[in-house]
N, C-alpha and C positions, 0 to 999 in steps of 0.2 A: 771256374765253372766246371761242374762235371762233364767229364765224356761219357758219350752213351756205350762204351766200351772199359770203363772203367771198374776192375776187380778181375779183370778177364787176364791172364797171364800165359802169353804163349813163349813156349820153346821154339826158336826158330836155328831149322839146322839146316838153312837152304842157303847158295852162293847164287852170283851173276846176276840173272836179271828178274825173272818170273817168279820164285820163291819172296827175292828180297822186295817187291815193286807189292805183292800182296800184304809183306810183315808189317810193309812202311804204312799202307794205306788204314791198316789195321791200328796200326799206333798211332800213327793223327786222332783217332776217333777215340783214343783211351785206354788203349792193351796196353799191358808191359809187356813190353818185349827184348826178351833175351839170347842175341844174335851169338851162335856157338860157331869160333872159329878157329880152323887149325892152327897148331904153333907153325915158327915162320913163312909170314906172308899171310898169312888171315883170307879172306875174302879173295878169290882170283884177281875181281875186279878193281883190286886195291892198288895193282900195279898195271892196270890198263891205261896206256895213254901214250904218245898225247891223245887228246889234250891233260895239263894240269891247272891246278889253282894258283894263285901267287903263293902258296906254301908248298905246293910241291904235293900236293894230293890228288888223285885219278880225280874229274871231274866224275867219270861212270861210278864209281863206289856212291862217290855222294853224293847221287842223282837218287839215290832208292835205300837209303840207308838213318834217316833221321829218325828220332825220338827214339833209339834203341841203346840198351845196354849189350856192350859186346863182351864175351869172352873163348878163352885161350880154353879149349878141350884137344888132349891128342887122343885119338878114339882107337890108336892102334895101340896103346897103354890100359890096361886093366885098372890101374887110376881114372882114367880118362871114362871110361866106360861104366867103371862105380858114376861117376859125378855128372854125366849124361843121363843114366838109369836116373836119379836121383832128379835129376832137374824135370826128367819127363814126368815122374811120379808126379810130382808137384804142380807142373801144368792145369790148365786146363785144355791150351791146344796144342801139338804140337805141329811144325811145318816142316816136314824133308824132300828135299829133293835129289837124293842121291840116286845111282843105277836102283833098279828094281832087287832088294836082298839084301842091301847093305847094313841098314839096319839092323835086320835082323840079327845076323852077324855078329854087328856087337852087343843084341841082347838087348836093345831097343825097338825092335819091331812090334807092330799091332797087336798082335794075338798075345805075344807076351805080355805088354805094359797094359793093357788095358782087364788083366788076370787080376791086378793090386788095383789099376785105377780105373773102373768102368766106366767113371764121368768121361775119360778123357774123347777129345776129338781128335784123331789124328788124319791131317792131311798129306798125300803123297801125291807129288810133281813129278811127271815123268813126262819122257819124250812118245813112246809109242805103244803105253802101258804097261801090264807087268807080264802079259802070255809072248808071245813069238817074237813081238817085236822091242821085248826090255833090254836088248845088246843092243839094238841101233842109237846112233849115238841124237843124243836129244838136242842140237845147236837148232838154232830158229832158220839159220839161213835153210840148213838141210832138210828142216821141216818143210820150210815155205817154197823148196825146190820139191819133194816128194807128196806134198799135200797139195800140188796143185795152183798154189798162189801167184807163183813165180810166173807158171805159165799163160796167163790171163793179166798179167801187170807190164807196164812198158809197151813202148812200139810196137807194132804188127813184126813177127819175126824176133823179139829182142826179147828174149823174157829176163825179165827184171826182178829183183827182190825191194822191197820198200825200203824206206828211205832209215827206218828204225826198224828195233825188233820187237814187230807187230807181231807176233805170234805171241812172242812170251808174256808180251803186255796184257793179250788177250787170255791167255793161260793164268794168269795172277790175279786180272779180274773175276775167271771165274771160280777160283780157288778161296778168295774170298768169300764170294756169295754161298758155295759150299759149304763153309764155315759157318758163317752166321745165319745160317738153316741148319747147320748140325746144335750151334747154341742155341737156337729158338726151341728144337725138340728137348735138348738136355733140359731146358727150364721149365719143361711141362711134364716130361719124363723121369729126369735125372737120369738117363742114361746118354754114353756118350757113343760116337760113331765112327766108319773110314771113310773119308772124303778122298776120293780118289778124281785126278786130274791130269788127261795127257795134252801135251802141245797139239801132237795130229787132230781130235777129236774137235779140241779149243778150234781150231783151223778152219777146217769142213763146218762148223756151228754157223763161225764168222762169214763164210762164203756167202750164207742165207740164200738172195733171191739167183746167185751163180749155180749154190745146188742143187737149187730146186728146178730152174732151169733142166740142169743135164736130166734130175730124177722124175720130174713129172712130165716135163715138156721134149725128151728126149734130143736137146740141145749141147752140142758141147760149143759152152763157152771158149771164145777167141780174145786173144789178148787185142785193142782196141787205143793203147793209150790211153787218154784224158779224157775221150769218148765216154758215153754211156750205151751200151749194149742196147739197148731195148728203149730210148728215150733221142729223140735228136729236134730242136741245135741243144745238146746237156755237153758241155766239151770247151776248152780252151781259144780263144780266137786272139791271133793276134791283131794289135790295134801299130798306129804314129810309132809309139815308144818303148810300149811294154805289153806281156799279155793279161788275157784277164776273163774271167770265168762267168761263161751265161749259161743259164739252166733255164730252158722254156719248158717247164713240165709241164704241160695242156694247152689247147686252141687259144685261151684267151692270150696268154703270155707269148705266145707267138706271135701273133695278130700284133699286140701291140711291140714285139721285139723288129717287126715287118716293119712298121710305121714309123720306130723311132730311129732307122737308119735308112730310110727314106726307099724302101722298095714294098710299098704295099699292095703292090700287085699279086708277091709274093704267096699274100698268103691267100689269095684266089686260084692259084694255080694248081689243077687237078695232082700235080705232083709232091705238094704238099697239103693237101687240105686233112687230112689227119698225122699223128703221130704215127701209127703203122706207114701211112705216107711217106713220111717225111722221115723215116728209119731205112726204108727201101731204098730211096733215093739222097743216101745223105751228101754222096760226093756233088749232085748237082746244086743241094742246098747250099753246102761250102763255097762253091764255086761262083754262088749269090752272094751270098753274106760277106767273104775277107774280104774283098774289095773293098767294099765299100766302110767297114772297119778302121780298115790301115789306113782312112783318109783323116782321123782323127787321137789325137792322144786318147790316151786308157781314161784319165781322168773327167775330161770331156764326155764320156760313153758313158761312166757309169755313172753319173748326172744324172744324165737324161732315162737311161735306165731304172735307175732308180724311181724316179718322176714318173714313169711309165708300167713302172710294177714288174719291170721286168727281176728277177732272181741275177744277181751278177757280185762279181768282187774280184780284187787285183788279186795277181798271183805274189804271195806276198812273202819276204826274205822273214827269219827269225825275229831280227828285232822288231821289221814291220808287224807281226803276229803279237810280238808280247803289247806292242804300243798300242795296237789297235785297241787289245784286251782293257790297257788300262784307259783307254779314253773311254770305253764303255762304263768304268768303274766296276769293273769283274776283280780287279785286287789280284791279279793273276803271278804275282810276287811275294815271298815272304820275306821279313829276314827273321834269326835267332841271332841272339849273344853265342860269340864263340873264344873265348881265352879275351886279348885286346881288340879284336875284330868282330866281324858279323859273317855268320853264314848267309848265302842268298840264292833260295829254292822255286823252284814251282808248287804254287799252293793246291792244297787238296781241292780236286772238282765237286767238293761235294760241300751244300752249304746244310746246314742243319739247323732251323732256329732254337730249341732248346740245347741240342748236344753241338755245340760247332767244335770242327777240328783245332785240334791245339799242336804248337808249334812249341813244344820244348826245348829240346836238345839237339844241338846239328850233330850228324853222322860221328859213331866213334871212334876217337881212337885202335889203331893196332892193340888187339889186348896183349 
């Protein structure tokens, strides 16, 4: 079956996470894609680990590297740079994520390549743009310490970085969709465009109802833990065994969050009878609720919760996460043939009934 992305042929001359995490999503859906990597060592994340596979391969590489063809360009060679030049011509998109100028450099830059090929779309990943802040160095942690993220994630006092690198994921995501708004114009047009994409910008996007916060309601958000800023009981409670996650968004879900752990007095009490309430006063609602929690396993709770409409769910380990996935039957697994073995990925979250993603090829080889 075709992909809806099929004839589409991008040049992909981006490493780590946010370049390769947009190429990969891109070629599930039917790009070729031609991952351009330097002689010895290829990809950074080739040699990041532990963790590895049973062959000895960075699991991060081939996390974000499937259905692509790789190869060996050394760009500090004038060979290298013909056969670069050459492959972007022939594009239709390309994907870089080098410092801001590099390209150019070697004669691959926008303004150049798009002199011979106007179709082309070329996107550029950066950390902090291309004006003042194109020397800052573009790592996610550094993003999500200087954009703000860090300081609103984790304990009150503890600012934390997420647990993956949500930045760049989110930078890939939208480097995509850039993309396939730059192809929708080209096929009405025939003309092609710069899709330009920074980490920070991706950041500040993602913060949404945080930004808005500080920008309309002149709030500066507080980091809160597990809490939810403006929603309470929406937070973590410990139970018997383990913890596990209730979200009373409105009266009604309270009301019955009140009744089904047996204090429904609760929710008559001038201190909670609305959400502003009950966000005001959240330490005295806590102070109602874990007791009476910690008298029962998680499992027990989320029964009855569930029965009661309340919004909850364990806080749950990796494999609990993929298992769950497949007892829904989300197929949240794939494998590909690899040499005498199988590769074994996380499938595309995107289901398509005409165009579904296609699982070709596991990650390439070193070229």
């Amino acid at each position: 079956m075709a992909g809806a992305l099929d004839g589409v042929v991008i040049a992909d001359f981006t490493r780590i996470l946010a370049g390769p995490y947009c190429t990969m999503l891109l070629a599930d859906l039917g790009a070729e894609v031609i991952k351009v990597e330097r002689p010895a060592g290829g990809d950074d994340t080739r040699s990041w680990g532990p963790p590895f596979d049973p062959a000895g391969r960075a699991t991060y590489f081939r996390s974000v590297n499937r259905n692509k063809t790789a190869i060996s360009l050394d760009l500090g060679s004038e060979t290298g740079r013909a056969r670069a030049r050459e492959l972007a011509l022939a594009a239709d998109v390309l994907v870089e994520n080098f410092t801001p100028g590099t390209m150019a450099r070697f004669g691959c830059g926008y303004e150049e390549l798009r002199k011979t090929n106007p179709g082309l779309i070329y996107c550029a990943i950066t950390g902090f743009g291309t004006g003042p802040g194109a020397s800052l160095p573009g790592y996610d942690p550094v993003v999500q310490a200087m954009g703000g993220l860090m300081d609103i994630t984790g304990p009150p006092g503890q600012p934390s970085k997420t647990g993956v690198a949500l930045v760049d994921i989110i930078a890939g995501l939208h480097a995509g969709m850039g993309i396939l708004a730059a192809l929708h114009h080209r096929d009405r047009t025939g003309v092609g465009q710069l899709v330009e994409v920074n980490l920070l910008q991706s950041l500040l996007s993602a913060l949404t109802n945080q930004a808005q916060a500080f920008l309309e309601g002149g709030v500066l958000p507080q980091s809160v833990g597990n809490q939810h800023p403006s929603i309470a009981p929406f937070e973590t409670f410990a139970t018997a065994d383990r913890p596990i996650m209730i979200c009373a968004g409105n009266d009604r879900q309270f009301v019955a969050l009140c009744e089904t752990v047996g204090h429904r007095d609760l929710a008559h009490d001038p201190r909670f009878r609305s959400n502003a309430d009950r966000v005001a006063h959240r330490p005295d609602l806590l102070g109602e609720l874990e007791p009476a929690l910690r008298q029962r396993p998680a499992q027990a709770w989320l029964a009855d919760l569930a029965a009661a409409g309340v919004p909850s769910g364990p806080v749950n380990t990796l494999p609990e996460a993929f298992a769950l996935a497949e007892s829904l039957d989300l197929h949240p697994v794939v494998e590909v043939a690899e040499g005498t073995g199988t590769h074994r990925a996380v499938a595309h979250p995107i289901r398509l009934s005409a165009t579904p993603p296609r699982y070709d090829a596991p990650p390439p080889p070193t070229p």
